[in-house]
C-alpha positions in Angstrom: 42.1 4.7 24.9 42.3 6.0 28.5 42.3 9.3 27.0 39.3 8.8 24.9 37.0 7.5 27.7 38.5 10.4 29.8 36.7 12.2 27.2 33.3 10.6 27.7 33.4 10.7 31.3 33.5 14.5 31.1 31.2 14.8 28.9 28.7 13.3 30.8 29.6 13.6 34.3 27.1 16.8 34.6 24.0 16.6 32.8 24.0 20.4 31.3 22.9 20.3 27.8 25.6 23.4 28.1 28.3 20.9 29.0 28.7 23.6 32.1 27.6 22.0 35.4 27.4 25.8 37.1 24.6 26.7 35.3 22.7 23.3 36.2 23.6 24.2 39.8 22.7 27.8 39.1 19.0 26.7 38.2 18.7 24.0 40.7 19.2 26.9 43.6 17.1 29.1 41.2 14.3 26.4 41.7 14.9 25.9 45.4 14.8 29.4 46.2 11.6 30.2 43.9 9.7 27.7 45.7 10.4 28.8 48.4 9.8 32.0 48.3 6.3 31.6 47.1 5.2 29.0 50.0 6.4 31.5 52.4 5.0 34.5 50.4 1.3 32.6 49.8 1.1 31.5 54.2 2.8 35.4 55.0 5.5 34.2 56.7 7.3 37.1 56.3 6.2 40.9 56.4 5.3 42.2 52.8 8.3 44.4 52.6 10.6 41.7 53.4 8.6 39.5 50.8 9.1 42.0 48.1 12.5 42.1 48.4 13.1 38.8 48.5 11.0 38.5 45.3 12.7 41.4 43.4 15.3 39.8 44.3 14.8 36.3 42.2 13.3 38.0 39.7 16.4 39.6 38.7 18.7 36.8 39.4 16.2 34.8 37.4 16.0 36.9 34.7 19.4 37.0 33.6 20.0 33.4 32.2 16.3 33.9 30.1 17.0 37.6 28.5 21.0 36.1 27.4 19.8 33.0 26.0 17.1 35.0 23.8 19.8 37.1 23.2 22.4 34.6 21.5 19.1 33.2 20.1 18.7 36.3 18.0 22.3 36.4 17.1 22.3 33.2 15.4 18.5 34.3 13.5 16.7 32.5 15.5 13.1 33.2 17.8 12.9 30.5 21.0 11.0 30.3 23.9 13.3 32.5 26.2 12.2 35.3 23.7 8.5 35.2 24.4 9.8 34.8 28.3 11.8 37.7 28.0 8.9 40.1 27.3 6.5 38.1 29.6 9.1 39.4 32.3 9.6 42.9 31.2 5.8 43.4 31.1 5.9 41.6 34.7 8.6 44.2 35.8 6.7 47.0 34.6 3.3 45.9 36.2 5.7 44.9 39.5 3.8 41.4 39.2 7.3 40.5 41.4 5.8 37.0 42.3 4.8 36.1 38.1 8.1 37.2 37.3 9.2 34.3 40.2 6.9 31.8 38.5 7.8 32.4 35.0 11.5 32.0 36.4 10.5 28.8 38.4 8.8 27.5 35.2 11.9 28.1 32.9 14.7 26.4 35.4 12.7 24.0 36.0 12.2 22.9 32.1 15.9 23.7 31.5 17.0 21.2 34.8 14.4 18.7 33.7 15.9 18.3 30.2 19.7 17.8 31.7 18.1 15.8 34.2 16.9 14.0 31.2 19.9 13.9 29.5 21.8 12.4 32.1 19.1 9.4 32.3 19.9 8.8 28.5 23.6 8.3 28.8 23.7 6.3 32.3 24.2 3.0 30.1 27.5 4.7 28.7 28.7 6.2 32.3 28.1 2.3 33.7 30.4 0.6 30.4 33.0 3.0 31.4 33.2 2.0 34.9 33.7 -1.3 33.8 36.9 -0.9 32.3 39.6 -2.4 33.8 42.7 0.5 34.7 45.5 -2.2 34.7 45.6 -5.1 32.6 48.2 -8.3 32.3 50.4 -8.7 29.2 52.4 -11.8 28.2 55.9 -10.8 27.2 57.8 -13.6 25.8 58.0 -16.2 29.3 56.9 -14.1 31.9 53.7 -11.9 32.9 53.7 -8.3 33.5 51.0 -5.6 34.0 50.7 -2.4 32.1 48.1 0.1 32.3 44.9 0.3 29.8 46.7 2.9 27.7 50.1 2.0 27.6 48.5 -1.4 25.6 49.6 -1.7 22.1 48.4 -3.7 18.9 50.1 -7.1 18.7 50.0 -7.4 22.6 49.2 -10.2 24.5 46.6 -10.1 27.0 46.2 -12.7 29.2 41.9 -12.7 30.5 41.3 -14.6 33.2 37.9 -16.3 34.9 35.6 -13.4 36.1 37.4 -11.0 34.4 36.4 -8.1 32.1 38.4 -8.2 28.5 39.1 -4.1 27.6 40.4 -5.0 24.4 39.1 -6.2 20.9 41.6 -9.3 19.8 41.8 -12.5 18.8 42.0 -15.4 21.0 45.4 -17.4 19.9 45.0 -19.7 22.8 42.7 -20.8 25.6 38.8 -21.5 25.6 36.1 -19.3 27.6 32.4 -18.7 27.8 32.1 -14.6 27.5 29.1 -12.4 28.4 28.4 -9.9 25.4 25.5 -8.6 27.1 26.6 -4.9 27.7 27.3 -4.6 24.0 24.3 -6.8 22.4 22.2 -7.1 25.1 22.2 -11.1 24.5 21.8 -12.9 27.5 23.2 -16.4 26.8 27.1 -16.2 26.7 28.9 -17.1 23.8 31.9 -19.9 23.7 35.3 -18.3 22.5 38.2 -20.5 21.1 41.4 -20.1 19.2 40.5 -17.8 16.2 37.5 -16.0 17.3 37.0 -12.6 17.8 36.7 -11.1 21.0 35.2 -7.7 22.1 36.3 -4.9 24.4 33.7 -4.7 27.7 32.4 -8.2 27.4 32.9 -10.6 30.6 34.6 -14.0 30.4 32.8 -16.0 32.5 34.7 -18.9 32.6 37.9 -20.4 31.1 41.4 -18.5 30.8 42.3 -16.5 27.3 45.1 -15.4 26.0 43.9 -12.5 23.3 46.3 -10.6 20.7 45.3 -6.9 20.7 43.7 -5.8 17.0 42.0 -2.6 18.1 43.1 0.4 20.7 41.2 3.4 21.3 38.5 5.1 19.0 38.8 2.0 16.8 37.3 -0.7 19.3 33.7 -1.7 19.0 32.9 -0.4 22.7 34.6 3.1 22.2 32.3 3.3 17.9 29.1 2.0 20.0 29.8 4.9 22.7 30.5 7.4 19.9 27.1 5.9 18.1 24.8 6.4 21.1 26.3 10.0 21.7 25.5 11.1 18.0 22.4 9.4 18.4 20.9 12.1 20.8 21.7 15.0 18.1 20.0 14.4 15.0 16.5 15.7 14.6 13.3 14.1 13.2 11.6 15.7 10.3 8.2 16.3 12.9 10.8 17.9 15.8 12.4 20.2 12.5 8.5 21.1 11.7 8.1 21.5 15.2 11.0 23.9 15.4 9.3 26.2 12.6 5.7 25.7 14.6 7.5 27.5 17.6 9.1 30.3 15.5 5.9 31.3 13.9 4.0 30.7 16.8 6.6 33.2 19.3 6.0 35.7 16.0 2.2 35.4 16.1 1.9 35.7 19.9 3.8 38.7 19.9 2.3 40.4 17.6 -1.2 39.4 18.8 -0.4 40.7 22.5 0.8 43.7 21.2 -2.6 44.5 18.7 -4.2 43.6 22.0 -2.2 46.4 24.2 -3.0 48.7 22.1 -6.7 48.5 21.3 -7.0 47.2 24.9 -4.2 48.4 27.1 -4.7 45.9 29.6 -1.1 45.2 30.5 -2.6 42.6 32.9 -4.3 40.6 30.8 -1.4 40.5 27.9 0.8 39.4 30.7 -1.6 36.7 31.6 -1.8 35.7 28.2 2.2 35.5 27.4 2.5 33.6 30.5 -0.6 31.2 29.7 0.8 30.4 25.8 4.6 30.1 26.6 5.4 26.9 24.5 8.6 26.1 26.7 6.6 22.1 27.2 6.3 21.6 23.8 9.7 22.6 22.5 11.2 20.3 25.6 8.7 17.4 25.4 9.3 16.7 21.5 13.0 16.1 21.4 12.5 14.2 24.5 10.2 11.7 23.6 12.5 10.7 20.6 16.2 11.0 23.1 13.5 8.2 25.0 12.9 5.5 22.4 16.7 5.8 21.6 17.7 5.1 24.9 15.4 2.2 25.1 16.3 0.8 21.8 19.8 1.1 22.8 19.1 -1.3 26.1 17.4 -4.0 23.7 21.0 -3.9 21.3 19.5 -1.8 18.9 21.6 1.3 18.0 19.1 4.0 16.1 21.9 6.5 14.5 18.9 9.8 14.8 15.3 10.6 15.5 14.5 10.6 12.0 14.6 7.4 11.5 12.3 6.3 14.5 9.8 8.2 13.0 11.2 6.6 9.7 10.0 4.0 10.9 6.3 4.4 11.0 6.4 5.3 7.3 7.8 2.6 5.9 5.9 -0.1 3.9 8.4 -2.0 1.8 11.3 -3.9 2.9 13.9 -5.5 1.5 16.1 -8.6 3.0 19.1 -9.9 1.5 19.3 -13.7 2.2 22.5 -14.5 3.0 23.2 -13.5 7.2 19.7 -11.7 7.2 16.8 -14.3 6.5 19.4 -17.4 7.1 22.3 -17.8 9.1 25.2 -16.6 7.1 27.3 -19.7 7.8 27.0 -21.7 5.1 27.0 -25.7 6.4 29.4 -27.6 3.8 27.1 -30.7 2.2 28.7 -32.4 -0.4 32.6 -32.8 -1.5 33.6 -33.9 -5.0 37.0 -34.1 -6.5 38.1 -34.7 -10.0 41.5 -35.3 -12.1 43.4 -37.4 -9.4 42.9 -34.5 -6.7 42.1 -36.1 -3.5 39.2 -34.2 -1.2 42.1 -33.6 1.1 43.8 -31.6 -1.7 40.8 -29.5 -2.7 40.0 -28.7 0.7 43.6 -27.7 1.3 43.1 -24.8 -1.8 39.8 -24.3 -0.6 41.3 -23.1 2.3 44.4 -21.5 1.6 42.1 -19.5 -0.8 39.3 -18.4 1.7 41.3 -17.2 4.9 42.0 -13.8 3.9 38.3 -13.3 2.9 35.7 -11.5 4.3 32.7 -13.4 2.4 30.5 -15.6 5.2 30.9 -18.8 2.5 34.7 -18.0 2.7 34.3 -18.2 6.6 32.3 -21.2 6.5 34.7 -22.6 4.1 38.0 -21.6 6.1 36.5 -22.9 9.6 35.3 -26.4 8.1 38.9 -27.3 6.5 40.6 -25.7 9.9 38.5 -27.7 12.0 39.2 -31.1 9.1 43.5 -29.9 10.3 43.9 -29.9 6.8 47.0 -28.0 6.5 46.7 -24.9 4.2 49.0 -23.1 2.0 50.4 -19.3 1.2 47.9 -17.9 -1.6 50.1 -15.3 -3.6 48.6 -12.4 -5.6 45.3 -13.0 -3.9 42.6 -11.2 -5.8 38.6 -11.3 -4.8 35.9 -10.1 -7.0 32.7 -9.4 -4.9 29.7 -11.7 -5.9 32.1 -13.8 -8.5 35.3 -15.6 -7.1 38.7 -15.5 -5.6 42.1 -15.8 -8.0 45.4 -16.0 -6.9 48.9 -18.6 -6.8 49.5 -21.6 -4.9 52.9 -23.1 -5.7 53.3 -20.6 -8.9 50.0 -22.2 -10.1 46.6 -20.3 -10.9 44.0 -21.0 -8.7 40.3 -19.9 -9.1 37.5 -20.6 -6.9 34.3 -19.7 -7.5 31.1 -19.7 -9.3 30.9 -21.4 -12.7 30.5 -18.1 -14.7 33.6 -17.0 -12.9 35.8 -19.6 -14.1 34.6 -19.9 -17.5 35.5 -15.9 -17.6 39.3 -17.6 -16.7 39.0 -20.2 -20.3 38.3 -22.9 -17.3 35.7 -25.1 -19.6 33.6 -28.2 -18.0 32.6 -31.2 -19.2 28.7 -32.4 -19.6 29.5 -35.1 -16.7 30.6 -32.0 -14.1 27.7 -29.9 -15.3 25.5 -32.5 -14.4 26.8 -33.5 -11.3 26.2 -29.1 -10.7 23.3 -29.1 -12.1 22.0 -32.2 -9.5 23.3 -30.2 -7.0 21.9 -26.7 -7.7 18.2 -29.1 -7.5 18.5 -30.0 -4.2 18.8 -26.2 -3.5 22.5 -26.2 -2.8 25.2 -23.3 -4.0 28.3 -24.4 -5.5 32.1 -23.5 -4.9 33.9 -24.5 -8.1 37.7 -24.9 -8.0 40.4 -24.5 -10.8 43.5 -25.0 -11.6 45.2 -23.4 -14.8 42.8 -24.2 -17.1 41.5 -27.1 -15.5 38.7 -28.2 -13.0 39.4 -29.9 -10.0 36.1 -30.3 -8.0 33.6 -28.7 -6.0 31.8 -28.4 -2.8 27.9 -28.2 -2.4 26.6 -25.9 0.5 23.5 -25.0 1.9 22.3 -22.3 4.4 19.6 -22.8 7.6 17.4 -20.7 7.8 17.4 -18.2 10.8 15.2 -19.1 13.4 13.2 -16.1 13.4 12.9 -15.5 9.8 9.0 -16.9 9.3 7.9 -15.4 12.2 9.1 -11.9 11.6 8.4 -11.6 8.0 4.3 -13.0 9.1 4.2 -10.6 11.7 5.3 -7.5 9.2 3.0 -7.7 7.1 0.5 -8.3 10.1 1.4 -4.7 10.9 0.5 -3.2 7.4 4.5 -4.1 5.5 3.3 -4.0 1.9 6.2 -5.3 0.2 8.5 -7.8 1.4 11.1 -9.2 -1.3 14.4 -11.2 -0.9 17.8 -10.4 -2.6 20.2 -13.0 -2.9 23.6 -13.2 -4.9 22.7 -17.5 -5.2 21.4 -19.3 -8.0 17.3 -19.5 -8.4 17.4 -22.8 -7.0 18.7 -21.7 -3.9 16.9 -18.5 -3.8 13.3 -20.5 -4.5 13.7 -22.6 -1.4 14.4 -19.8 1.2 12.0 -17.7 0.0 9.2 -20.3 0.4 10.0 -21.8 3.7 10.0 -18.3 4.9 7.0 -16.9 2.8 8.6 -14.4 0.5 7.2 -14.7 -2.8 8.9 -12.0 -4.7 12.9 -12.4 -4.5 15.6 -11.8 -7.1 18.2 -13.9 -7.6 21.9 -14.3 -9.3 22.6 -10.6 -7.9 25.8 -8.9 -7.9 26.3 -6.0 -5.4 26.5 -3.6 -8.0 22.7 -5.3 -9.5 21.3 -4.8 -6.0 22.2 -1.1 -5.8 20.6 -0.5 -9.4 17.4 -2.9 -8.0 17.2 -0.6 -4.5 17.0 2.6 -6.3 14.4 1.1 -9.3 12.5 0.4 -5.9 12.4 3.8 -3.8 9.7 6.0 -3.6 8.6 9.1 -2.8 4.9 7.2 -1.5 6.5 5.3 1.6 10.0 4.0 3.3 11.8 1.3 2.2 14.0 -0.4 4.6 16.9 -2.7 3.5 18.3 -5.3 6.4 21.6 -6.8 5.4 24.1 -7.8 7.2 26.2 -5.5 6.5 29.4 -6.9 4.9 28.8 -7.2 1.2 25.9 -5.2 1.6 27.0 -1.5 2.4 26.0 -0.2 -0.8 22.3 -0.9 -0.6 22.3 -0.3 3.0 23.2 3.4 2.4 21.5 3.7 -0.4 18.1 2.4 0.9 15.7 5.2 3.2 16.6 3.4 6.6 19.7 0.9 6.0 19.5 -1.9 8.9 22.5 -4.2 9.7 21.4 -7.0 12.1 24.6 -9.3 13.8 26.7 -6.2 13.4 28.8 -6.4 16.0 32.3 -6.2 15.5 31.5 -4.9 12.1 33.3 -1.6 11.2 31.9 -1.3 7.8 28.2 -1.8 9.3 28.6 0.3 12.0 29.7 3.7 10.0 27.2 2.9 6.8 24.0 1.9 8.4 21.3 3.8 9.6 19.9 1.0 12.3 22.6 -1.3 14.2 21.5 -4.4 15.4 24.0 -5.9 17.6 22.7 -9.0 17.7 21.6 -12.1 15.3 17.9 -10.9 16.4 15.6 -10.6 13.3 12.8 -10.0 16.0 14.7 -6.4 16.9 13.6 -5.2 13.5 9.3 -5.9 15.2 10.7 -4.4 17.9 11.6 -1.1 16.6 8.6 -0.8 14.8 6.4 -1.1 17.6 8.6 1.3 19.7 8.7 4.1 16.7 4.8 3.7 16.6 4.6 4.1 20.0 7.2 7.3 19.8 5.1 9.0 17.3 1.6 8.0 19.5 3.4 10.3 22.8 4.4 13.4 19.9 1.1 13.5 18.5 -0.8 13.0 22.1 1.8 16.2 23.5 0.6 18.2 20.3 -2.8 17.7 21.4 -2.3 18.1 25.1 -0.6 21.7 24.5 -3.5 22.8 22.2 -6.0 22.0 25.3 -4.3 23.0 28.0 -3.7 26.1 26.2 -7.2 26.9 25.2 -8.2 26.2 28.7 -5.8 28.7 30.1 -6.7 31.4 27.9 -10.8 30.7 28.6 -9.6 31.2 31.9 -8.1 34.2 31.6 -10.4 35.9 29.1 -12.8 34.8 31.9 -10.7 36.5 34.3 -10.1 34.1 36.4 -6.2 33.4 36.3 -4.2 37.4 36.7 -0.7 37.1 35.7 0.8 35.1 38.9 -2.5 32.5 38.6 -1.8 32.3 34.5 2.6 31.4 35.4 1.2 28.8 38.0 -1.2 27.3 35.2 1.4 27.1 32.9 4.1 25.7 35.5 2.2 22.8 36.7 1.2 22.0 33.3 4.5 22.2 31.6 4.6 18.6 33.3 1.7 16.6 31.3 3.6 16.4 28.2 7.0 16.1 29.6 6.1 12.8 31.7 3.9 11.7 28.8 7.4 11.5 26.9 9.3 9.7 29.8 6.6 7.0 29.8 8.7 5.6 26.7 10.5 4.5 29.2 8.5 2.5 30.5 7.8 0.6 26.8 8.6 -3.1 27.3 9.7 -4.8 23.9 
């Protein structure tokens, strides 16, 4: 784990897109220099010989990191900005414009330093979890206490977390109570009580109480160590307007040379094509894109959202359908147990006791629900052998060398389990007050049931108003519960269109009968039992993910928190993304029609037309840093 963070801490200790921190000090001196020497060259400080040299000399040094970037450019088939650069300088060379050759230089560094500036800006969330790792950590071995170092700490290890101290490990607590601070992972700001059984994350704070946590995770496999790996990937993919963008620049590099060079030679004005290279260099534009999109990342990332590429923040602004699965997403996803009836003899104590033993290997959020309420009942629970779970039906397996099956009605029947017309009623009365059922078996027998209903999330009316408030088309609800059920979420939340009695395998089939080629359809699940439809969906969202492994590899957006109001968020900040890109498009057109006018006008020469373009490189660049100043 030490090693692994060792990793990260290199990575972004300089801020060279490069990953080499000589050539960011290379360009700041290159910057320090150039200004320099043009202050002291526009008062005549120095004698003009003495200027000149100085000059020539910058231009060469400056030239050197432009003409071997263009050059591995055109290895690998591709035309960038350092291209046009390159022959805006070797028409400056030959005209001995010394001091454009300075700005142009000037002008590049100082787009190249900006974006590992940039960079650097973007990852100072990572650089400040890493420092918060502890380097020595106490372990309880057998009756005493002894300290190890963070990676010398094993799986199955002990760790004993004390008041005020950070946890670096993911475990469970097997004894103790505490209040821990999530906030550097989720961004929540209340803490959250931990007791005996609960999960606990690497990075988070306990706050008060004492722990005593058994490692489950080490290294790449913790939820701090995925989320670092998740915000680093983040940064790399492209969005399909910075791809056109990309092929905008190419042409455009092809266009302007050939145009320059028509011009030369019905013109030969070697002045005025410099001026004009120097006056359309698209260097701001092919920085400011890709920056206003690393932006909104970063600032999604604050607020607990994790945003896995570009493309999906301007996804985002596309989309007009979504698509909610109920269970964990609109409600809760803890089930609240409401009703307990046993039959044939069985006490509620016995059915709870193979309600339990059945659940606690289960991943399902009903299973949870289940597990926690006999747990917390000290209902003691048994060994369930040849345990078997079938997604969206039931659970099978032996207790005591007898079959057990838990589950819904459809999935015992499928076991020859038959029920009376008194049970079906009692189900049926149940199922009418909007409740889900939990039917247990035994051989070929039924035993009882329990009757559970889900709250609603808190959010869930709000958010799903204010979607469609901001143009969401088509809002539906997916749930694997009977209609019943299904009927009286959807209306105390305002979905009218839902389907219910879903398997996973009928959601998949249900997400791809509604894609389309028209808009974006996001599906928001929780990310469990929903993976499929998740991936399968244009922009998968998992909201509560943390801790999740499955959500956190499948989904497209991470929400780290139970927040259904991250998912308004994101849409405001991707609108607001695409508003800066579209504003830079328009400020580079301008700007660059008013710097040819000028020079057609003859008012900017080659060292006027590198100064225009210097100090305006800067308008779309801080337009795209302004995301960072988006409050959501």
């Amino acid at each position: 784990m030490e090693h692994h963070n060792q990793n990260y801490q290199n990575k972004i200790s300089t801020f060279s897109l490069a990953g080499n921190s000589f050539l960011v000090w290379f360009d700041l001196f290159l910057i320090i220099t150039s200004a320099i020497a043009l202050t002291t060259g526009f008062f005549h400080i120095y004698t003009n010989n003495i200027d000149k040299i100085i000059l020539i000399s910058l231009s060469i040094i400056g030239f050197i990191p432009v003409v071997l970037n263009a050059f591995k450019a055109l290895i690998s088939r591709r035309l960038t900005i350092d291209l046009l650069a390159s022959v805006a300088l070797v028409f400056s060379f030959l005209s001995n414009e010394w001091r454009s050759v300075v700005f142009i230089s000037l002008m590049l560094a100082s787009a190249r330093f900006f974006a590992y500036f940039t960079e650097k800006q973007t990852k100072n969330a990572i650089k400040k979890l890493l420092k918060l790792k502890p380097e020595k950590i106490h372990v309880k071995l057998e009756n005493k206490i002894i300290e190890k170092k963070l990676k010398d700490i094993k799986i199955g290890d002990l760790v004993i977390v004390d008041e005020g101290q950070r946890i670096a490990v993911d475990g469970i607590v097997v004894s103790g109570e505490a209040s821990i601070d999530q906030s550097f992972l989720t961004g929540e700001s209340e803490t959250i009580f931990k007791k005996e059984g609960d999960q606990i994350l690497g990075s988070t704070l306990n706050v008060s109480g004492s722990l005593v946590v058994k490692v489950t995770k080490i290294g790449e496999d913790t939820t701090f160590s995925k989320i670092l790996k998740l915000i680093d990937e983040s940064q790399q993919g492209k969005a399909p307007i910075s791809i056109l963008t990309d092929k905008f620049v190419t042409y455009y590099i092809l266009f302007t040379l050939i145009a320059t060079a028509v011009f030369y030679f019905y013109f030969g004005n070697l002045t005025m094509v410099l001026s004009i290279l120097l006056v359309t260099c698209a260097d701001d534009l092919a920085v400011a894109i890709p920056l206003a999109f690393m932006s909104a990342i970063t600032v999604a990332a604050k607020k607990g959202i994790i945003v896995k590429g570009a493309s999906y923040i301007e996804g985002f602004t596309k989309v007009k359908a979504f698509i909610f699965d109920k269970t964990g997403t609109i409600t809760k996803g803890k089930p609240e147990i409401q009703n307990i009836i046993a039959f044939n003899s069985y006490s509620k104590e016995e059915l709870l006791s193979i309600l339990g033993s059945a659940t606690v290997d289960s991943t399902h959020p009903t299973s949870k629900s289940i597990y926690n309420f006999v747990k917390e009942k000290n209902i003691k629970c048994q060994i369930m052998e040849e345990f078997k779970e079938e997604p969206g039906y039931g659970i099978g397996g032996l207790i005591n060398k007898k079959q057990i099956f838990i589950g819904k009605s459809d999935f015992l029947k499928r076991q020859g389990i038959k029920f009376s017309k008194e049970q079906l009623d009692l189900f049926e009365n149940e199922k009418n007050l909007g409740r889900s059922l939990v039917i247990v078996g035994v051989k070929k027998d039924v035993v009882g049931f329990i009757s559970l209903a889900d709250a609603i999330h808190y959010q869930a009316e709000e958010v799903i108003d204010k979607l469609r408030e901001m143009g969401i088309q088509k809002i539906m609800m997916l749930t694997g519960d009977n209609e019943k059920v299904a009927s009286r979420v959807a209306e105390q939340v305002h979905i009218s269109d839902f389907k219910a009695n879903l398997l996973p395998e009928n959601k998949v089939k249900f997400i791809k009968e509604t894609l389309s080629d028209k808009y974006k359809t996001v599906m928001v699940g929780d990310g469990i039992n929903d993976a499929a439809s998740i991936t399968l969906a244009d922009i998968g969202v998992a909201m509560g993910a943390i801790g999740s492994d499955v959500t956190i590899e499948t989904a497209d957006v991470v929400l780290m928190k139970d927040r259904l109001s991250n998912l308004i968020d994101l849409m405001q900040l991707s609108k607001i993304t695409m508003k800066k890109v579209k504003q830079n498009l328009f400020l580079w057109v301008i700007i660059n029609s008013v710097g040819l006018i000028l020079v057609f006008a003859g008012i900017l020469n080659p060292s006027g037309a590198a100064a225009f373009n210097f100090i305006t490189d800067f308008i779309p660049l801080l337009n795209s840093l302004s995301i960072f100043l988006v409050k959501l």
